[in-house]
C-alpha positions in Angstrom: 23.9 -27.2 22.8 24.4 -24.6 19.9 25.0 -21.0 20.5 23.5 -18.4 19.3 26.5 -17.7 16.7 26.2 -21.2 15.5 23.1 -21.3 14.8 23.1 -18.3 12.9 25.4 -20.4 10.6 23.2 -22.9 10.4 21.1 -23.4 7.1 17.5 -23.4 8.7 18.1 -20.6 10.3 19.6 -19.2 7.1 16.8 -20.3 5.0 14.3 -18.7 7.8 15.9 -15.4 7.4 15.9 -15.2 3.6 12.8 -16.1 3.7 11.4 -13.8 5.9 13.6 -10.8 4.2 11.6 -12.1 0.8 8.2 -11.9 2.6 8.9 -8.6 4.2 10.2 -7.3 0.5 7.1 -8.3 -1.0 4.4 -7.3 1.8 6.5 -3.5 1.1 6.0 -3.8 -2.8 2.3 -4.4 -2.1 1.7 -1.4 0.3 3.7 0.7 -2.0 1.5 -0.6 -4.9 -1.9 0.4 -2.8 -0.4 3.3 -1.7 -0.2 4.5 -5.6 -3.7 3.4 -6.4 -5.2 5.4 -3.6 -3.1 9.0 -4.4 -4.1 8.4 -7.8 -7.5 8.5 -6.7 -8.2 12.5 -6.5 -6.4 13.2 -9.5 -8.0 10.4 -11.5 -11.7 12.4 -10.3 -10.3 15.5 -11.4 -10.1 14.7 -14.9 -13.8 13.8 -14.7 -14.1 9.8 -14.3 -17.0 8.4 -12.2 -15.8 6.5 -9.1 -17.3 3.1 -10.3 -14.6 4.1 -13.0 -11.8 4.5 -11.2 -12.5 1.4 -9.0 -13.0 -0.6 -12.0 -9.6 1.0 -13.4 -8.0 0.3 -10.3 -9.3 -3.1 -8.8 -10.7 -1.5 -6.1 -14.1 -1.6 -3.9 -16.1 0.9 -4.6 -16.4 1.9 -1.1 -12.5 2.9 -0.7 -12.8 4.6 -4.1 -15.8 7.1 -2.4 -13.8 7.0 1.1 -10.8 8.7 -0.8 -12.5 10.5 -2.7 -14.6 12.4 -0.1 -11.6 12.4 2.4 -10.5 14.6 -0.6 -12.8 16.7 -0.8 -12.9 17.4 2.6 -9.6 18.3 2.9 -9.5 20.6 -0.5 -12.5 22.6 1.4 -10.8 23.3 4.3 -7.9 26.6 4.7 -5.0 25.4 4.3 -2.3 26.7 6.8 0.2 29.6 6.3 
């Protein structure tokens, strides 16, 4: 039977792990990238474009574009904390 130190030697196991280091890596770059989209959101209203704009701009539902957008709002209208 193999230990737990030789099968991290072995190559399925190594394959497995690269692999799921690549998966992980790439399920990051993709949040990151949606991340981006959504901060750019507010800014992206304040120079003036429509929502069905940015979502076009953006590639993203309309709905999330107004979600963000009046999340915004509603946290530009209340006091901010001293």
């Amino acid at each position: 039977m193999l230990g737990l130190n030789e099968l991290k030697q072995s190559k399925v196991y190594q394959e497995a792990l690269a692999e799921g280091k690549q998966q992980g890596l790439e399920a990051g770059l993709e949040a990151g990238k949606q991340q981006g989209k959504l901060e750019a959101i507010p800014r992206m209203i304040q120079f003036g474009l429509s929502w069905e704009a940015i979502a076009q701009l953006l590639d993203l539902p309309l709905e999330v574009v107004q979600q963000v957008a009046q999340q915004s709002q509603a946290s530009a209208n209340t006091p901010g904390e001293l």
